[in-house]
C-alpha positions as CSV (number, residue, x, y, z in Angstrom):
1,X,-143.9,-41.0,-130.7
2,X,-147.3,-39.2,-130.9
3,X,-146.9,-36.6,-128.0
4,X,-147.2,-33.8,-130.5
5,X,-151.5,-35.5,-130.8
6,X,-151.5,-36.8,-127.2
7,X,-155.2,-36.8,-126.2
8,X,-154.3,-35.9,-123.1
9,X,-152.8,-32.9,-123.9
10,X,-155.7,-29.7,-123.3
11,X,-154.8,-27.2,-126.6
12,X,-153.0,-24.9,-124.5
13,X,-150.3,-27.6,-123.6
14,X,-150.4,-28.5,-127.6
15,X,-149.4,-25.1,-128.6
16,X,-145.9,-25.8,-126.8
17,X,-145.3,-29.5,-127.4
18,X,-145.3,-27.9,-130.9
19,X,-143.7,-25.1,-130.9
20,X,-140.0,-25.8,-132.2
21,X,-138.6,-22.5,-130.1
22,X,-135.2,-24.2,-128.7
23,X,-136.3,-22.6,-125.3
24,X,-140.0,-22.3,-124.1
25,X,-140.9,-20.2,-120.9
26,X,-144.5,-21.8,-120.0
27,X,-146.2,-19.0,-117.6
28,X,-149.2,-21.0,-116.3
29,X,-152.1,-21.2,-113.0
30,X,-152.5,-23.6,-110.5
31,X,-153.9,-27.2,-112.2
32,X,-153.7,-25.9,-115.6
33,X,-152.1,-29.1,-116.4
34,X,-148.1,-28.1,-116.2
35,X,-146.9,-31.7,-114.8
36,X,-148.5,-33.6,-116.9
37,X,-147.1,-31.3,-119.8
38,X,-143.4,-32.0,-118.3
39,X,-143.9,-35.9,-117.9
40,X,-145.1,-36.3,-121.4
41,X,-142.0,-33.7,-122.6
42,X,-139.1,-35.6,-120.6
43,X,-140.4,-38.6,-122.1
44,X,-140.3,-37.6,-125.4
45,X,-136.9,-35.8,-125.1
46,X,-135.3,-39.3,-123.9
47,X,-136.7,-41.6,-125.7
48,X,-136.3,-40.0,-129.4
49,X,-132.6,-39.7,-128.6
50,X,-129.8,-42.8,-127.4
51,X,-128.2,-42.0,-124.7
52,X,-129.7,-38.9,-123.9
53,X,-129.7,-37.1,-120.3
54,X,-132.7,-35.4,-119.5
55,X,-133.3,-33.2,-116.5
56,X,-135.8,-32.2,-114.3
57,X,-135.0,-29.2,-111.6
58,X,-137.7,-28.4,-109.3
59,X,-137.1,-25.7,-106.2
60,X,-136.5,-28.6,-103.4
61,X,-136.0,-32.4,-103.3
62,X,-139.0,-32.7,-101.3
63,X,-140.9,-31.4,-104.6
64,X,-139.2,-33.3,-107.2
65,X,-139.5,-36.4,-105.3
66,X,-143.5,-36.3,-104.2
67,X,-144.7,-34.7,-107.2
68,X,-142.8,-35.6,-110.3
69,X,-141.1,-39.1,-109.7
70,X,-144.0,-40.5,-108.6
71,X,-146.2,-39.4,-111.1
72,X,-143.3,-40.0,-113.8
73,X,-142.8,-43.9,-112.5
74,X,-146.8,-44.3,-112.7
75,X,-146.5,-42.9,-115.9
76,X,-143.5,-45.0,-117.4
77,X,-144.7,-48.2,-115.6
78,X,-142.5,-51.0,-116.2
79,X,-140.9,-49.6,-119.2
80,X,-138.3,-48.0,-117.0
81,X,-135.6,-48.6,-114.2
82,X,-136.0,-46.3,-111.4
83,X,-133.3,-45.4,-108.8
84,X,-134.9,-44.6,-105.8
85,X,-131.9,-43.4,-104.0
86,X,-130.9,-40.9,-106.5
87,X,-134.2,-40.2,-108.1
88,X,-132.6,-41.1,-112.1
89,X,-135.3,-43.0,-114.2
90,X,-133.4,-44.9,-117.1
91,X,-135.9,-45.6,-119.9
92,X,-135.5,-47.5,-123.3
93,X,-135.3,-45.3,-126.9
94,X,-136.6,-46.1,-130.0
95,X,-133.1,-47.0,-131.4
96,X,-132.4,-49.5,-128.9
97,X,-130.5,-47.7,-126.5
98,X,-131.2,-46.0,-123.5
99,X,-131.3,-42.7,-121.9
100,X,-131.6,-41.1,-118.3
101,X,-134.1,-38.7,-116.7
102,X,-132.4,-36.7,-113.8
103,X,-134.9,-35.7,-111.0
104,X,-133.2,-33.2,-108.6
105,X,-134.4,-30.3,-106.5
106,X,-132.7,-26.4,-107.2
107,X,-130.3,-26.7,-103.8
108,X,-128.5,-29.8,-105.3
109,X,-127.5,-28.1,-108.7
110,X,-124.1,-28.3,-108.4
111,X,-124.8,-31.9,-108.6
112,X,-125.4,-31.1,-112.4
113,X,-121.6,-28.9,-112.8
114,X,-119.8,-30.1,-115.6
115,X,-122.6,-32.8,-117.1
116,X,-123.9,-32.4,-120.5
117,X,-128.0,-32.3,-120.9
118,X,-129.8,-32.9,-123.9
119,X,-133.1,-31.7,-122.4
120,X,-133.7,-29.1,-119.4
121,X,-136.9,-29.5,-117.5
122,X,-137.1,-26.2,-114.9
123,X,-140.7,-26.4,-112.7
124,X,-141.5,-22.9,-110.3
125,X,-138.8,-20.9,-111.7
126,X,-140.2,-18.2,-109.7
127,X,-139.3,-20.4,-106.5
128,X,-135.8,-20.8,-107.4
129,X,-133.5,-18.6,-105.1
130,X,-130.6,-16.9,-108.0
131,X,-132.0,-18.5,-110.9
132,X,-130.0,-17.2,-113.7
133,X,-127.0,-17.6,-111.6
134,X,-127.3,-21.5,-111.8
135,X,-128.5,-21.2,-115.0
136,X,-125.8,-19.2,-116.6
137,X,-122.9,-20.7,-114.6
138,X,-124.1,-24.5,-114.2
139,X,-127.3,-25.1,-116.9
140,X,-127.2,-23.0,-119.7
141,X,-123.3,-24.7,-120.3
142,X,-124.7,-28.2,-120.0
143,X,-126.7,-27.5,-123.6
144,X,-123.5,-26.7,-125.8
145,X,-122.1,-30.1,-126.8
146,X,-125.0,-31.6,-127.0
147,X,-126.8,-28.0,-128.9
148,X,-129.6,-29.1,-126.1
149,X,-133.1,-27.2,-125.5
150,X,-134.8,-26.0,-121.8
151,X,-138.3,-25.0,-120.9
152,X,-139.2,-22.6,-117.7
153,X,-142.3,-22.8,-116.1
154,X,-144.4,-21.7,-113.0
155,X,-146.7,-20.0,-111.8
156,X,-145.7,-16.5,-111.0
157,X,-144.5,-15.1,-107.9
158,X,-144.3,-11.2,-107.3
159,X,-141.0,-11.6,-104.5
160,X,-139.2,-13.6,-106.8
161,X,-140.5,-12.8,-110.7
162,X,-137.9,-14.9,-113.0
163,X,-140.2,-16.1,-115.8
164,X,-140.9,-12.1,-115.8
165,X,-137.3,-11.5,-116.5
166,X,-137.3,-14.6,-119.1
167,X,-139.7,-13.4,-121.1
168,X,-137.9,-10.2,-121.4
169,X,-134.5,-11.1,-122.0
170,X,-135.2,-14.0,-124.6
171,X,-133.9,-13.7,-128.6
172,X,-135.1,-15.3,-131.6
173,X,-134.6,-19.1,-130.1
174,X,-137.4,-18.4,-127.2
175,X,-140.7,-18.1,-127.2
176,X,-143.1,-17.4,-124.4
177,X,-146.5,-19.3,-123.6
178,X,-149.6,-18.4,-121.2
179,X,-152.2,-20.7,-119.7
180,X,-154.5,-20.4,-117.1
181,X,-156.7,-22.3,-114.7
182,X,-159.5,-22.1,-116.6
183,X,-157.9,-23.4,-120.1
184,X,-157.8,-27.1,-118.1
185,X,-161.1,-28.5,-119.1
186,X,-160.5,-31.3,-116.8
187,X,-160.9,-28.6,-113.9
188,X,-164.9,-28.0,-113.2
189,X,-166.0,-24.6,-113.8
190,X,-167.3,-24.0,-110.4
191,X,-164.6,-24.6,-108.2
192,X,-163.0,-22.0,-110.3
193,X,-165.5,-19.4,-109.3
194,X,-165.5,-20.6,-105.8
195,X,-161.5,-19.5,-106.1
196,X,-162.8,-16.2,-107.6
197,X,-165.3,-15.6,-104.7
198,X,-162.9,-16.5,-101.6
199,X,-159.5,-15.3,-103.1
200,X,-158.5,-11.6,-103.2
201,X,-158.4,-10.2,-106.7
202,X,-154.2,-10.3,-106.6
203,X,-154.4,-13.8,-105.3
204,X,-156.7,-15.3,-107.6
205,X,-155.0,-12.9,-110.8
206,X,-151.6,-14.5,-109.8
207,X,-152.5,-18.0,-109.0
208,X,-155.2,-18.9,-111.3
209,X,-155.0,-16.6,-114.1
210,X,-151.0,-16.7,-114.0
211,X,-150.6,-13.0,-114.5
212,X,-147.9,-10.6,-112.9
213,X,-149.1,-8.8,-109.7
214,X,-146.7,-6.5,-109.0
215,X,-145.4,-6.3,-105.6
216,X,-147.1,-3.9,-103.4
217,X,-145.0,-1.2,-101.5
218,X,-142.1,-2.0,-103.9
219,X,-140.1,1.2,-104.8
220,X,-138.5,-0.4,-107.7
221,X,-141.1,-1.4,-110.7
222,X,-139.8,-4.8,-111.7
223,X,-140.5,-4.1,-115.4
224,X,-138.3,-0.6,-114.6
225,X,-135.2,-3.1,-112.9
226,X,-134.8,-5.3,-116.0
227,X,-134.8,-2.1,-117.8
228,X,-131.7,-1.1,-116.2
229,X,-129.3,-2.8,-118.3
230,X,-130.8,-2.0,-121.7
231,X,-132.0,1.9,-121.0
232,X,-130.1,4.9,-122.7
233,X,-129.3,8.1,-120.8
234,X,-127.6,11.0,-122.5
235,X,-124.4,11.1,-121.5
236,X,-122.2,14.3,-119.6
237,X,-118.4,15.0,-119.3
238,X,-119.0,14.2,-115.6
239,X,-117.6,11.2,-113.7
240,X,-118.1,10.2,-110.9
241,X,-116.8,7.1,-108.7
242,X,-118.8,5.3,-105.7
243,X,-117.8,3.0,-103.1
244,X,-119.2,0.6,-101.1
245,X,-116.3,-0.7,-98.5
246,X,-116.4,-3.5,-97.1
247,X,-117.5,-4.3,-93.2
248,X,-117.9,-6.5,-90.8
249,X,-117.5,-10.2,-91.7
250,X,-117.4,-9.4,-95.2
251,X,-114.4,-8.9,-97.8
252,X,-115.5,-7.6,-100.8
253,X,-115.3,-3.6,-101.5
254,X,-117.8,-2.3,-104.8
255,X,-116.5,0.5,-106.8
256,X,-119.0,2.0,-109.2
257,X,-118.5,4.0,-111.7
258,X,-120.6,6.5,-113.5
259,X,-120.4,9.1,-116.6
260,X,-123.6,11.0,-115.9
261,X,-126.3,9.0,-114.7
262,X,-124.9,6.0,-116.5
263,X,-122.9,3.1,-114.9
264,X,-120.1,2.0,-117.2
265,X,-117.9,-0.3,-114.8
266,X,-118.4,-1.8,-112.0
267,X,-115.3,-3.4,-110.0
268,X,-116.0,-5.9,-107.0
269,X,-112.1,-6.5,-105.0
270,X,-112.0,-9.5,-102.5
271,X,-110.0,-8.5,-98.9
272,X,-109.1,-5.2,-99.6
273,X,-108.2,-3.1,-96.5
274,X,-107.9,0.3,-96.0
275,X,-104.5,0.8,-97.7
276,X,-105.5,-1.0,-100.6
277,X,-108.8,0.7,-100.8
278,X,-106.6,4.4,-100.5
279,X,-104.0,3.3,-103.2
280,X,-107.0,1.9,-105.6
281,X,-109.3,4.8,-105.3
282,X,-106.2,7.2,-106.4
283,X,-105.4,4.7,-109.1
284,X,-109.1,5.0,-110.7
285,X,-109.2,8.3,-110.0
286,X,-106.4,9.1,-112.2
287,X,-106.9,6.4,-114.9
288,X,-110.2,7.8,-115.4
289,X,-109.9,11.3,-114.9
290,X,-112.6,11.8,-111.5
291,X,-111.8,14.7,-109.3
292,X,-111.3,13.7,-105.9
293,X,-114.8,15.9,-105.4
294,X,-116.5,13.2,-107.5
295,X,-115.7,10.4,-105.6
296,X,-118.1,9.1,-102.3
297,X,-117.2,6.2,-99.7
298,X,-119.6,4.9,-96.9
299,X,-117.9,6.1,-94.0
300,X,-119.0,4.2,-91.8
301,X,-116.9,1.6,-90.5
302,X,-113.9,0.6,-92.1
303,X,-114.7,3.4,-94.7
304,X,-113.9,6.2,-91.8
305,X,-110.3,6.2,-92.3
306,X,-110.4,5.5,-96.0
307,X,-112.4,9.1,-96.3
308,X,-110.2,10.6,-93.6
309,X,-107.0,10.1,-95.4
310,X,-105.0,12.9,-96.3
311,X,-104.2,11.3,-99.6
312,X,-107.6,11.7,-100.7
313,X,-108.2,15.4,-99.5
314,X,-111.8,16.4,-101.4
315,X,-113.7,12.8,-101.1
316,X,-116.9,12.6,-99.9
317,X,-117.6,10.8,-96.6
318,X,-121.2,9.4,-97.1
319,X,-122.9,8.8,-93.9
320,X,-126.8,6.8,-94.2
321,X,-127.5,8.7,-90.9
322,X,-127.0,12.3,-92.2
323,X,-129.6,14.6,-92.1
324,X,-131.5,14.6,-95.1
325,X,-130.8,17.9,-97.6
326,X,-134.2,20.3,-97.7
327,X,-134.6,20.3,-101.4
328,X,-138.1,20.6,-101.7
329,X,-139.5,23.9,-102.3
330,X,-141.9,25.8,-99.4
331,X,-145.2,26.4,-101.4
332,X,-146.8,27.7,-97.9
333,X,-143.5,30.6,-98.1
334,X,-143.0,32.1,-101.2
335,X,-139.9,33.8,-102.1
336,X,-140.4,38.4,-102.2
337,X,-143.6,38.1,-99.9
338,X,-141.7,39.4,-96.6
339,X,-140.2,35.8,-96.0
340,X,-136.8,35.8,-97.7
341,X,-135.2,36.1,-101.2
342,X,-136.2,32.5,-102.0
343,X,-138.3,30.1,-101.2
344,X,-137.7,27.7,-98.2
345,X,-136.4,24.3,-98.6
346,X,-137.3,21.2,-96.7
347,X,-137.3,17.8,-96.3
348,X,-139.8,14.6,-95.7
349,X,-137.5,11.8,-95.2
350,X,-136.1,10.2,-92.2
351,X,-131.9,10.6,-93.4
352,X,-129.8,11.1,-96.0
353,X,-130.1,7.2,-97.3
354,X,-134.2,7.3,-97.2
355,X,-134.0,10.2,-99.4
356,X,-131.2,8.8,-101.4
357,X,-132.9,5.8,-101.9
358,X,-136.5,7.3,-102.9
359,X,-134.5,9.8,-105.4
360,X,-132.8,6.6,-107.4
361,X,-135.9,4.7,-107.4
362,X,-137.8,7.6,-108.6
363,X,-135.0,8.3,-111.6
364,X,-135.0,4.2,-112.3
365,X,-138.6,3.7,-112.5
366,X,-138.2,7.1,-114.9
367,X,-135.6,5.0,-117.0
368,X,-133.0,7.8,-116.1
369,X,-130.7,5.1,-114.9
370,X,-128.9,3.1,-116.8
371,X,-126.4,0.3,-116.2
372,X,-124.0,-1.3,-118.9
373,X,-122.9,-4.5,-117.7
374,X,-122.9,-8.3,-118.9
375,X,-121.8,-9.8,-116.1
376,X,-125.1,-12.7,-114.8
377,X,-124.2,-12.7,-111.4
378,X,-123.7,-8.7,-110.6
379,X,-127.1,-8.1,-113.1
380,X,-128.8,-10.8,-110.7
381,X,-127.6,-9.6,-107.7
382,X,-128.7,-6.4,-108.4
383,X,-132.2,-7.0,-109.2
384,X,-132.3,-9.1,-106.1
385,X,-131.4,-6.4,-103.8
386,X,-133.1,-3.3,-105.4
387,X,-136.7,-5.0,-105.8
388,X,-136.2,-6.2,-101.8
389,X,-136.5,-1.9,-100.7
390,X,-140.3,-1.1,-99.8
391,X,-141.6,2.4,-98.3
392,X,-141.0,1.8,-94.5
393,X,-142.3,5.2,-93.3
394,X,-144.2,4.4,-90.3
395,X,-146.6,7.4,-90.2
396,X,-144.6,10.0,-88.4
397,X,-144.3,12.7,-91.4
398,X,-140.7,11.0,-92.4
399,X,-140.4,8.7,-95.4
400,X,-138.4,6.0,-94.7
401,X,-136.5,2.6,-96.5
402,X,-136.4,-0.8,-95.5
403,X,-133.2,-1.1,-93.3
404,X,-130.0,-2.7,-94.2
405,X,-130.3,-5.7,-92.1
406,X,-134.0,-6.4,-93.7
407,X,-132.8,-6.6,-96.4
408,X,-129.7,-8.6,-95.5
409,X,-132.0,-11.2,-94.3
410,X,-134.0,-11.4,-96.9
411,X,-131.7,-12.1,-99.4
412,X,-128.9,-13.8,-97.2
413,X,-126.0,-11.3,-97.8
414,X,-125.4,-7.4,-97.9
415,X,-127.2,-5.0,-100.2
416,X,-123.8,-3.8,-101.2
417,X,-124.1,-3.2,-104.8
418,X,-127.3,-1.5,-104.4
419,X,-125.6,1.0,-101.7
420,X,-123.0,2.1,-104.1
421,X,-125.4,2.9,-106.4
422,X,-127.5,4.7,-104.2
423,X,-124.6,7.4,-103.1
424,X,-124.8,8.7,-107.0
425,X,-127.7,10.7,-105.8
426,X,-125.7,12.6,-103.6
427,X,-124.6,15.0,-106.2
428,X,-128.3,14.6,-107.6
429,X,-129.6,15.9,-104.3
430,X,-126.8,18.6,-104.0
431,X,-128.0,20.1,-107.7
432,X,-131.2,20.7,-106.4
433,X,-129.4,23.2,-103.4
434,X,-129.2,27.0,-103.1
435,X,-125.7,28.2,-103.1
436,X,-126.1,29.2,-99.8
437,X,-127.7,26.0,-98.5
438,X,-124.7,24.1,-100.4
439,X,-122.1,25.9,-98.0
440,X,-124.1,25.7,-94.9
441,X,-124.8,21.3,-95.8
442,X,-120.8,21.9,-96.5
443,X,-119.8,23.3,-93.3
444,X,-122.3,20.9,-90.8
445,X,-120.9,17.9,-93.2
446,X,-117.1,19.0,-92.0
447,X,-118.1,19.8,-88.7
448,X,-119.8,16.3,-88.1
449,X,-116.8,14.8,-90.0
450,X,-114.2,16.9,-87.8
451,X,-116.4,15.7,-84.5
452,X,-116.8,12.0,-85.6
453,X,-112.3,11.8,-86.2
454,X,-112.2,13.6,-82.9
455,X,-114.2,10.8,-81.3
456,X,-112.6,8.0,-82.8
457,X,-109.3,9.4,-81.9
458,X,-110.5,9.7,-78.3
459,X,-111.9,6.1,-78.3
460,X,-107.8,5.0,-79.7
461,X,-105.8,6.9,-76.8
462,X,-108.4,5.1,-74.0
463,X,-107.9,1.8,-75.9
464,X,-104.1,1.7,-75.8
465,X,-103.9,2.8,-71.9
């Protein structure tokens, strides 16, 4: 077949139809010729092969059904056998057998569990809602009998940057291509600058010159996030433990654990109640040697009598609504100038999870964070939930985060791998303390602690009368 010549084929779309990378990641604008590239690519993956199975994965139905099919039955004509109903194109090979092209939009992939591919077609990757989830757990599988290739392409999207996050994580078997707008010479000129004159800069950068914008208010730098799980910290004879328990209409508790500023383990239990929780916490504790001073639950909630348990006397209780700690050092004040012996601490943030949340974006964007984990799903998830916090300060001298339930509903499920993470700054926050302001945030912490117990017994005896 003479794809790798096709006339119709610009020299941008040449480079990868020639490239023999096993997987191509195809960054590329608006018109710059990307379904015509796929067409002439499925076709030549099924038709070189008998009885292949070639797919095409697109984010909806709707997509893959007005765009590709149709232009892939004009394009095979009568050659091949279309099914309507279930959008599979069977075509003839040059050996005389034949092979199939599966057409199927991203919410119907586990359609595709347990089905070997020869030939993976992904379009918009950026569009497709916990990409490498599917791919590691339903795709990337599909490729080993058959020792199969994939391409990625889109154009990029700042919420949702996968090809981003491709073109970092690929090995020796990838390699990454870039085309813009303007390399289609089949697009005139001057409806390009008319883009360039009505678009804002981002718009135009992102859509027609397929470059990365990043996403504006962000506290997480995208490039910082994928980072994460390759960075290296030095590494202290502190540990520390960090749970995230579960609440309402959820069933999953997080327990994180750290050496220094570096998360070794990470543990996610299924319908653990308080008990549980209590008995697991002293079993970690002692397997890995963390004082009980080490270790912080969100006491909120369920997590109230988990902290409150005499069996785990010296826990912290981490509360999002706390009062902030005054860290910051008074430049107005100076210390030995008829104020007091040291400078004046205070605070700009809203509560003690703004400025816990601020503090571990600043350190990740730093690369002082580092997580060592292999799991797709948890490294996914993550990502997902960090890059979803923005600067929500409204204006009135407090910084402020995105709320929990934002991000809950942008991402369809609880932030709760990124709130575990978040409560290591405590002990970030309390190094920056004076002694004496340490015992005075000590004694208001076990005063609102000894007030919120009192309450909740109160709220028992009236219940049971």
């Amino acid at each position: 077949m003479d794809n790798l010549n096709n006339p119709k084929l610009h020299p941008k779309q040449g480079e990868v139809v020639r490239s023999v990378a096993r997987f191509k990641i195809i960054r590329a604008g608006r018109r710059s010729g990307k379904t015509l590239l796929k067409i002439e690519i499925l076709l030549f993956k099924a038709v070189t092969g008998k009885d292949r199975n070639v797919f095409f994965i697109c984010p909806t139905q709707k997509q893959a059904r007005s765009i590709i099919w149709e232009a892939l039955k004009t394009r095979v004509g009568k050659i091949g056998e279309p099914n309507e109903s279930r959008l599979e194109m069977r075509v003839p090979t040059t050996d005389g057998g034949h092979s199939i092209i599966f057409i199927a939009g991203w919410e119907n992939r586990e359609n595709f569990r347990g089905m070997k591919a020869d030939h993976i077609e992904f379009d918009e990757v950026d569009t497709c809602k916990d990409f490498f989830i599917g791919w590691q757990e339903i795709f990337r599988p599909a490729l080993i009998d058959t020792g199969g290739t994939a391409n990625f392409s889109g154009t990029p999207k700042k919420e949702n940057p996968n090809l981003r996050r491709l073109e970092k994580e690929g090995d020796s078997e990838w390699e990454a291509f870039h085309f813009t707008t303007l390399d289609n010479p089949f697009v005139p000129k001057s409806e390009i600058e008319k883009a360039r004159q009505e678009l804002d800069a981002n718009t135009f950068k992102q859509e027609i010159l397929a470059e990365y914008v990043e996403n504006e208010g962000a506290l997480f730098k995208y490039s910082a996030l994928l980072d994460l799980f390759s960075n290296t910290v030095p590494k202290s004879n502190e540990k520390y433990l960090t749970i995230d328990i579960a609440g309402e209409g959820s069933d999953k508790t997080v327990f994180v654990f750290w050496n220094g500023l570096e998360t070794y383990r990470i543990d996610i239990y299924e319908k653990l109640r308080t008990d549980g929780i209590i008995n697991q916490i002293r079993e970690s504790a002692a397997q890995e040697k963390i004082p009980y001073s080490h270790i912080a639950v969100d006491g909120i909630g369920e997590g109230s009598g988990v902290a409150s348990s005499s069996l785990l006397d010296g826990i912290i209780s981490f509360k999002s609504s706390y009062q902030p700690f005054k860290t910051d050092v008074s430049i107005v004040q100076l210390p030995n100038v008829g104020y007091t012996k040291e400078a004046p601490r205070f605070t700009e943030y809203k509560n003690l999870r703004s400025q816990c949340v601020f503090t571990f974006a600043g350190l990740v964007n730093e690369h002082k964070i580092a997580i060592k984990n292999e799991d797709q799903k948890i490294k996914s998830y993550i990502i997902e939930e960090l890059s979803n916090y923005q600067d929500a300060s409204i204006g009135d001298g407090k910084r402020a985060v995105t709320q929990t339930e934002d991000i809950k509903a942008a991402i369809g499920r609880s932030p709760d791998l990124a709130s575990s993470l978040f409560m290591r700054m405590y002990w970030v926050l309390m190094e920056k303390l004076s002694p004496y302001q340490s015992e005075q945030q000590a004694m208001i912490s076990d005063l609102i602690n000894e007030q919120f117990i009192a309450t909740q017994e109160k709220q028992h005896l009236n219940s049971s009368r």
